[in-house]
C-alpha positions in Angstrom: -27.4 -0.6 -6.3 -26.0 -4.4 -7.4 -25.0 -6.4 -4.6 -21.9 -7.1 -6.4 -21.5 -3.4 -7.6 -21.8 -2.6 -3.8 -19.3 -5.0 -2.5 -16.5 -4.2 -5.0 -16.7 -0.6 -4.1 -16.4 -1.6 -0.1 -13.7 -3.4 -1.0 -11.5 -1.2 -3.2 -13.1 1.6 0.1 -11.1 -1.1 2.3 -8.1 -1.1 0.6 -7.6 2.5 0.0 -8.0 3.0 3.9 -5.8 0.3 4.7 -3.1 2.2 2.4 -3.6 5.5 4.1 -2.9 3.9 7.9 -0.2 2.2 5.9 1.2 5.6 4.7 0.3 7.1 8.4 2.6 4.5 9.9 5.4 4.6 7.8 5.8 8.0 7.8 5.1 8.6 11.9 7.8 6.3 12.4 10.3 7.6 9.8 10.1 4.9 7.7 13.2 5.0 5.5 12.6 5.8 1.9 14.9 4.0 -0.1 13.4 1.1 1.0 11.2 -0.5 -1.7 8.4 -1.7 0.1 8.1 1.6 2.0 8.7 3.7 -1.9 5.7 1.1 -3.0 3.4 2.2 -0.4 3.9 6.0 -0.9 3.4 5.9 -4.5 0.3 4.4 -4.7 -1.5 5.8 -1.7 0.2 9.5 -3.3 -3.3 9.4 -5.5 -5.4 9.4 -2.6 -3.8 12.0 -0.5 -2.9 14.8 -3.4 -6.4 16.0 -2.9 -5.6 16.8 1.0 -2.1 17.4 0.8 -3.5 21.5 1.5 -3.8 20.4 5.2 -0.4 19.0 6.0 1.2 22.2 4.1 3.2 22.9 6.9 5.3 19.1 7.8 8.3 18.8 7.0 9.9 16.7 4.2 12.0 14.4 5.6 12.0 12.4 9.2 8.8 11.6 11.4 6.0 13.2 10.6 2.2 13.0 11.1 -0.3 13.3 7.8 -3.4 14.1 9.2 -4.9 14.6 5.7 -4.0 10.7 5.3 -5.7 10.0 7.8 -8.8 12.0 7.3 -9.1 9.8 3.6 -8.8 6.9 5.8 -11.8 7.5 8.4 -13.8 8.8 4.6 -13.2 5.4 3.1 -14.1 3.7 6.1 -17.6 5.2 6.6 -18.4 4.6 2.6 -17.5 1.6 2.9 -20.1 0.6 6.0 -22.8 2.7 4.6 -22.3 1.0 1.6 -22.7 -2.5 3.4 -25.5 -1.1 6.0 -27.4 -0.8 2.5 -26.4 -4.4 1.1 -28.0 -5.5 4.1 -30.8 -3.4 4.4 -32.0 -4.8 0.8 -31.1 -8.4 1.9 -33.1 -8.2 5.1 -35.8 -6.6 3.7 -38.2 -8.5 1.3 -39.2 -6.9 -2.0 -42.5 -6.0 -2.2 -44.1 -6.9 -5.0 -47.8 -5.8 -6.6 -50.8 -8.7 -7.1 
């Protein structure tokens, strides 16, 4: 993999987990929603947690509540993301080897 390939996917891995623990805490704390910041940050971290929205079938829709599907996405972005820079540095570390 590029070194640059690898870092942009970390990154965007980064951000999308920050957005989850974003949506976590809003929603734990009964964030309002007609706030704008707070309708911001629910639509665009609703792409990441439609695929395990199954798991939190049962919360309710309105006042404090606890995604756990959220963050589950967060803790899977989080460990692509350092595998993906455990092998960035792996290949910078290790010298190519090279036949005479």
């Amino acid at each position: 993999m590029n070194a640059r390939v690898g870092n942009a996917i970390q990154t965007t891995c980064v951000i999308g987990a920050t957005l989850m623990l974003s949506r976590v805490t809003l929603l734990l704390f009964a964030a309002r929603p007609t706030n704008v910041g707070v309708q911001a940050v629910l639509w665009v971290s609703k792409w990441l947690y439609v695929p395990f929205g199954w798991i939190d079938a049962g919360q309710p829709l309105y006042g404090a509540r606890f995604e756990r599907g959220s963050l589950l996405i967060a803790i899977i972005l989080l460990v692509v993301a350092s595998s993906i820079s455990r092998i960035n540095t792996k290949k910078i570390t290790q010298p190519s080897q090279q036949q005479m």
